[in-house]
N, C-alpha and C positions, 0 to 999 in steps of 0.2 A: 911970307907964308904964315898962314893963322896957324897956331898952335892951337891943340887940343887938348880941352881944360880936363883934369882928373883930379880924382877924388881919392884917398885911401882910407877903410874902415878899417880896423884894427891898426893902428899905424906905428903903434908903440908895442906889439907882437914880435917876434926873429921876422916871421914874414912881411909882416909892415914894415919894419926899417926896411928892408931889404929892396921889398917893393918900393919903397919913398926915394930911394937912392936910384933907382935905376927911374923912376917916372923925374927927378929935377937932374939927371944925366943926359936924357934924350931931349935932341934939340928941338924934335916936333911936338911935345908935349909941354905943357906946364901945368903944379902941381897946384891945381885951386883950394884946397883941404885936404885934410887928416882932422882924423876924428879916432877916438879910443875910450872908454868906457874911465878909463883911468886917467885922462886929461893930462894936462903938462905941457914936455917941449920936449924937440925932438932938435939938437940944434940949437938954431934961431928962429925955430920953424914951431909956432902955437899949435897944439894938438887940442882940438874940442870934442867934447863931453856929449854934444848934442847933434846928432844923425840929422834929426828931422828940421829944426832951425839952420844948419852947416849944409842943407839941401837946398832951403828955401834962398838963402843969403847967397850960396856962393854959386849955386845953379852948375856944376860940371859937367860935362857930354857926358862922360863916362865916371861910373864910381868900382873903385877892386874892393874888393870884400878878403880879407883875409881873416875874419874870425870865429869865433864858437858853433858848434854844432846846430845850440842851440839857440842860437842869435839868428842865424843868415837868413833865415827864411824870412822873420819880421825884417831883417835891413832889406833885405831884398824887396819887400811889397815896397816898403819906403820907398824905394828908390826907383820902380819904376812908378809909383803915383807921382813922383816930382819931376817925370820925363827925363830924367838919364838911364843912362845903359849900365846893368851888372855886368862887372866880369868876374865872377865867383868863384873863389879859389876853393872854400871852404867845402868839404862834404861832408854829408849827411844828411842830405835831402831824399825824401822819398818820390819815386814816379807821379805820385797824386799830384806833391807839391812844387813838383818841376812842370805838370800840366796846369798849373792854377797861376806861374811867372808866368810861361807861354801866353796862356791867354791874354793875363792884364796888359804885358807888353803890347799885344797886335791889338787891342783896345788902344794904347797909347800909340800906336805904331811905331817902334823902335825895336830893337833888338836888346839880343845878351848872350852873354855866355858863360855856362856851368862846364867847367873843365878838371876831372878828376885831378888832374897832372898838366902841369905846362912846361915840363922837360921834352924840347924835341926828340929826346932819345925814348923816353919811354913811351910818347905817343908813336914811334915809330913800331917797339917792342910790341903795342897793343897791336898795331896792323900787321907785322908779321904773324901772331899768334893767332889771326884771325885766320891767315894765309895759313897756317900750321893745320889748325882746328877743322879744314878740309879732307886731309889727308889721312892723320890720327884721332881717331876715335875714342882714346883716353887722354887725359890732361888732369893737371895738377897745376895749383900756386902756390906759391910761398912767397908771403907779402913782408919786409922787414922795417923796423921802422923805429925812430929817437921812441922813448920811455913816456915821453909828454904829450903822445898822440892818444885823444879823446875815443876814436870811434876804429873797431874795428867788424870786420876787416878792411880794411881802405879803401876809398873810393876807385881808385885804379886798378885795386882786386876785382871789385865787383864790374868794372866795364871790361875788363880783360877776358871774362867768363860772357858776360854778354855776348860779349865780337867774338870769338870762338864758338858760343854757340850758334851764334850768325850764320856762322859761317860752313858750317857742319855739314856735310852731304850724309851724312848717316848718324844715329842714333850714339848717342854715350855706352861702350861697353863698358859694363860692371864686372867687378871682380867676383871671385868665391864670396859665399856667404861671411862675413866679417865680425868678430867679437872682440868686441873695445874693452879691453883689461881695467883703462883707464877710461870714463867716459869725456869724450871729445878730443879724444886722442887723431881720431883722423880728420879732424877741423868739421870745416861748417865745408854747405855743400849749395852750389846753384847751376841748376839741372845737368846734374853729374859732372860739374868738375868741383872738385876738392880744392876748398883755399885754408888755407895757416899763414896764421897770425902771427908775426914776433915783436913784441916790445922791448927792446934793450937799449940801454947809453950805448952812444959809438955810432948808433947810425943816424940817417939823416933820412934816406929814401929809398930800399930796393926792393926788385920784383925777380922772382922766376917764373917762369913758367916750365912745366917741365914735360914734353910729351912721349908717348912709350906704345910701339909696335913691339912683335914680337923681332929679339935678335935686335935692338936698335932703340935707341932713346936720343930724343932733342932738345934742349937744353936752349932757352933764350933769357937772358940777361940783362936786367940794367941797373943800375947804381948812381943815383946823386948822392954826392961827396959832401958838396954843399949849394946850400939856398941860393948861390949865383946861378947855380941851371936852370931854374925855374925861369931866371927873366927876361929873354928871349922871347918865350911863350905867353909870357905875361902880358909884351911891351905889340907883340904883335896881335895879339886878342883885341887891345884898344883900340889899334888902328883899323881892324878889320870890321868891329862892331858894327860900329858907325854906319856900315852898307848893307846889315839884317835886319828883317822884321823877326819877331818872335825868338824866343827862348834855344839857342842853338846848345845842343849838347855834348859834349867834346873836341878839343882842339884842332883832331883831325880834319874837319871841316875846314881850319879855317888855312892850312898848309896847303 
């Protein structure tokens, strides 16, 4: 059986190790590069400096993006002008620049995947909520999240409000007219569901979503513990790429 070659960006990141350990664990994969801004080893395992040279040289099917906000989007073009496939962990891309990947890739004719979360549990939690967001007419998140996360509110906030709005057979009710004591006290908002933000040490990855009829409230949950959850979703994104044209946009698809 041919193994499928991979690539890790940010490889010397918590998500990069992580990633690097589960891509030279799985027997149908093997790890053609790691690359990091920061260069070094990883291991026994050379970490390189150079995206664009570690594309040309080592040519991988697949390349995981696991870094900066403000990186992904240039690793990303890279990577699909050198015909391999993103699986981009990293958010903070806007709908423009997720329709500008789409295209180059069906120009190159390959595929990718932008996936807020690669926890089978919380891409489950988005499709429930989406199933929720039918029903209940008001919604809330609360997104929680380690101290060292760059962008908020989270990428999994923002698709979780998406697929609930999706999925809406009726209009967001609003509450009473509302006055913020404190301004942004009731977070940010995308078309009427409320998300909040928390930064703190101690966590790693959780979501609520929380929704409210009258006489009754539903409550959906999930929590990564640690950066082992993610690989699962990570390890199966690889395998799946490989059979899309154009820019797929969360996980779910690929379950």
């Amino acid at each position: 059986m041919e193994r499928i070659s991979v690539g890790v960006v940010g490889a010397l990141g918590k998500m990069g190790r992580e990633v690097t350990g589960a891509v030279l664990g799985a027997e149908d994969l093997r790890l053609a590069a790691a690359v990091d801004v920061c260069g070094g080893e990883l291991g026994k395992l050379k970490v390189e400096t150079d995206l664009e040279k570690t594309l040309e040289e080592k040519k991988p099917q697949v390349v995981i993006d696991f870094t900066r906000p403000q990186d992904v989007f240039a690793n990303a073009k890279l990577i699909i002008a050198h015909g391999s496939r993103p699986v981009i962990g990293t958010t903070g891309l806007d709908p423009e620049q997720i329709a500008q990947l789409d295209d180059l890739a069906r120009r190159k004719e390959i595929g990718g995947l932008i996936a807020p979360n690669f926890a089978i549990g919380a891409v489950l939690m988005m499709e429930f909520a989406k199933i929720a967001g039918r029903h209940f007419p008001s919604a809330e998140i609360i997104e929680l999240h380690h101290d060292k996360k760059l962008d908020a509110p989270s990428g999994t906030a923002i698709k979780t409000a998406e697929m609930i709005v999706e999925g809406r057979q009726k209009p967001a009710v609003s509450g009473a007219s509302e006055v913020e004591k404190i301004e942004g006290v009731r977070g940010g908002e995308l078309a009427g569901v409320h998300i909040h933000s928390v930064r703190m040490p101690g966590f790693v990855a959780s979501q609520e979503v929380i929704f409210g009829l009258p006489g009754q409230t539903l409550t959906i949950r999930h929590d990564s513990n640690d950066r082992a959850s993610f690989m699962p979703g990570v390890l199966l994104a690889v395998r799946k790429v490989l059979s899309v044209q154009g820019i797929v946009y969360g996980l779910e698809h690929f379950l």
